[in-house]
C-alpha positions in Angstrom: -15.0 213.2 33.4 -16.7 211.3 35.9 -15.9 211.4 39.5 -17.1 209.6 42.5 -16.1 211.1 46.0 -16.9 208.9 49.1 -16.9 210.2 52.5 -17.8 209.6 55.9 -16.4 206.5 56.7 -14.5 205.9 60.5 -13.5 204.3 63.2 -17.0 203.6 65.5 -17.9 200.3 68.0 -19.9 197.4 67.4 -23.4 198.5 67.2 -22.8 202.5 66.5 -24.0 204.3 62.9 -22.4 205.7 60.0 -24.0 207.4 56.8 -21.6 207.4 54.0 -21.7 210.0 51.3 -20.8 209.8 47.4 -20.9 212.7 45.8 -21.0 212.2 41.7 -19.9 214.2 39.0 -19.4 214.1 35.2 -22.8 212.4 34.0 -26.4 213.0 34.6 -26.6 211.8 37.7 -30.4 211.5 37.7 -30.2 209.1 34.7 -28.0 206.2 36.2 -28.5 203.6 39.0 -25.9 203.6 41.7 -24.0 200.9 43.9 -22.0 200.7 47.1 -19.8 198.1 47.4 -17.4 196.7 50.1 -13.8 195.4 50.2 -12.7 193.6 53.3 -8.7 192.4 53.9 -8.2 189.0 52.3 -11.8 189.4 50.6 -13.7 189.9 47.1 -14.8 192.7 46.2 -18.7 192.6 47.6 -21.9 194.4 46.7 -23.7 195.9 49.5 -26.2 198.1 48.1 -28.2 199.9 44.9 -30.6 202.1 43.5 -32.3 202.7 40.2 -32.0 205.4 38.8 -36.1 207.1 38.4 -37.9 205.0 40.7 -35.6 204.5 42.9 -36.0 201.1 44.0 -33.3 199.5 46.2 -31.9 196.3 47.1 -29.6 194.6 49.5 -27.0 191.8 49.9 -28.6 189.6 52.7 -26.2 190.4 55.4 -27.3 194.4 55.8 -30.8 194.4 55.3 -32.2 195.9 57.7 -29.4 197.3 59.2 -28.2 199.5 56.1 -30.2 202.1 53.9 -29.3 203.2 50.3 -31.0 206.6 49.0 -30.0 209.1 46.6 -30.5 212.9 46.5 -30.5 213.6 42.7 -30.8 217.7 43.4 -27.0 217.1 45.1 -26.1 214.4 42.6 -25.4 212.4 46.0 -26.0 208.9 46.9 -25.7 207.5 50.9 -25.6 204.5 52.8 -27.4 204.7 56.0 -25.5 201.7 58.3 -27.4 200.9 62.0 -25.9 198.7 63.9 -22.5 198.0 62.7 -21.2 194.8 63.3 -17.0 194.0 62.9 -17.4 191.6 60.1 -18.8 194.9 58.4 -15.3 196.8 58.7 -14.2 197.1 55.4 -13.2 200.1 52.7 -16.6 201.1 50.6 -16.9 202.3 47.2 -19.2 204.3 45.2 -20.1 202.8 41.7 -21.9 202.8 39.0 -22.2 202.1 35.0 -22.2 204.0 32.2 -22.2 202.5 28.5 -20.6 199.6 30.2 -17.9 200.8 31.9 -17.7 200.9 35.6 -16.8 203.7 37.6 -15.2 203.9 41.0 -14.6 206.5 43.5 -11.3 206.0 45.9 -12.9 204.0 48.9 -13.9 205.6 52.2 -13.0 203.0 55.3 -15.0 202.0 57.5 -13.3 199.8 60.8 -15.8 198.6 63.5 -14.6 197.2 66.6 -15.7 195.2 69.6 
């Protein structure tokens, strides 16, 4: 079935760095575009970041570009999300996702709590 596994979320201060890791399995990971998405206390669910699936062409909600990366390693069936620069209002738990036959797929979360 498919699984998404975040990892490498934490605890860092205003202005630090994070990469967060999704590791997929299940599906041909190679064939489907993938998502990061963010969930703050008191907030809707938010998308942060994605890439296609061949080309690999990105995009970005306004409030982390520049600051955050998306990229994909389709040899480890992984997808990251370089962040720079982590503000507070960024603190929030971040999901993996993506869609296949039009169903959505979501890992558990990984947390990510900046302070100031």
């Amino acid at each position: 079935q498919v699984q998404l596994v975040e990892s490498g979320g934490g605890l860092v201060q205003a202005g630090g760095s994070l990469r967060l890791s999704c590791l997929a399995s299940g599906f041909p990971f190679r064939s489907y575009a993938m998502r990061w998405y963010r969930q703050a206390p008191g907030k809707e669910r938010e998308l942060v970041a994605g890439i296609t699936s061949s080309s690999g062409i990105t995009n970005y909600a306004d409030s982390v570009k520049g600051r955050f990366t998306i990229s994909r390693d389709n040899a480890k069936n992984t997808v990251y999300l370089q962040m720079y620069s982590l503000q507070p209002e960024d603190t929030a738990v971040y999901y993996c996702n993506t869609r296949i036959d039009r169903t959505a797929y979501w890992g558990q979360g990984t947390q990510v709590t900046v302070s100031s």
